[in-house]
C-alpha positions as CSV (number, residue, x, y, z in Angstrom):
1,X,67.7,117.4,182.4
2,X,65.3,116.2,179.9
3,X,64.8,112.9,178.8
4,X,66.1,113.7,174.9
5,X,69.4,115.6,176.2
6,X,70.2,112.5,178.6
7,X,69.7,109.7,175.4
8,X,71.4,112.5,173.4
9,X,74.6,112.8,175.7
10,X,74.6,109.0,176.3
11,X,74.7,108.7,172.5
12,X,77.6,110.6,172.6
13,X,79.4,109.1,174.5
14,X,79.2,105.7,173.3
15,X,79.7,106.8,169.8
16,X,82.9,108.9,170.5
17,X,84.3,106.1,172.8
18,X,83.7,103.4,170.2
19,X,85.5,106.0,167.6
20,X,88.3,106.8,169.8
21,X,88.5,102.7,170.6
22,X,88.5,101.4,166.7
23,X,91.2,104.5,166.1
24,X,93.2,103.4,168.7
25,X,93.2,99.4,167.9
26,X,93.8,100.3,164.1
27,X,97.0,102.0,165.3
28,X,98.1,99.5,167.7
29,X,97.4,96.6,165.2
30,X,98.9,98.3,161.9
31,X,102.1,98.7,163.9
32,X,102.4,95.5,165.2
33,X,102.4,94.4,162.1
34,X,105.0,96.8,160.9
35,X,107.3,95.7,163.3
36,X,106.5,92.0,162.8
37,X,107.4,92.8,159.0
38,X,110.3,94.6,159.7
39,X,112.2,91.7,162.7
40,X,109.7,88.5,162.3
41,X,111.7,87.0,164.8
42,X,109.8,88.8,167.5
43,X,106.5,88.3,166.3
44,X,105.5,86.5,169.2
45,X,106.6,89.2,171.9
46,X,105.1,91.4,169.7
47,X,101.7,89.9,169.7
48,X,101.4,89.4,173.0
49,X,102.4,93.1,173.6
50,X,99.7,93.9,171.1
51,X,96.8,91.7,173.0
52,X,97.7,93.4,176.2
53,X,97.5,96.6,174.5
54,X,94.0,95.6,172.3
55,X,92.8,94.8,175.8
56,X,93.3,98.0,177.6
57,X,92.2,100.1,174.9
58,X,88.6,98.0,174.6
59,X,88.3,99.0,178.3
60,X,88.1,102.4,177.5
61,X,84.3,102.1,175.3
62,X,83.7,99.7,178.3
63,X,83.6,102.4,180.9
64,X,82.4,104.9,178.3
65,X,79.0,102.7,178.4
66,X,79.3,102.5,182.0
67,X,78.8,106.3,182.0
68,X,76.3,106.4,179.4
69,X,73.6,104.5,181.6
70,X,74.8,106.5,184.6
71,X,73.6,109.3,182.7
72,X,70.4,107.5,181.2
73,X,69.5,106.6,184.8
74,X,70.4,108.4,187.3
């Protein structure tokens, strides 16, 4: 493959997984705080739910730029 397809597809993929990722923590966040609105007695459970969940979604761009220098490099 050519060197401009493999900084084109790496592009891609770190651009679409950091998309998908700030989607994903918008929705996670905005209903968090929904819920935390609706019963603020739980806010605490509910944060920590939402940090555990924040935290799994950010390791999906992680692993996206894993495979973006696999394709760079290899």
């Amino acid at each position: 493959m050519t060197t401009g397809l493999k900084d084109l597809a790496a592009a891609l993929v770190a651009g679409i997984a950091a998309l998908a990722a700030s989607w994903g923590n918008g929705k996670v966040i905005s209903k968090t705080i929904e819920s935390i609105a609706r019963q603020p007695e739980s806010a605490g459970n509910l944060r920590a739910t939402m940090f555990i969940g924040v935290g799994l979604i950010e390791a999906v761009p992680i692993l996206a730029i894993v495979i973006a220098f696999l394709i760079l490099f290899m």
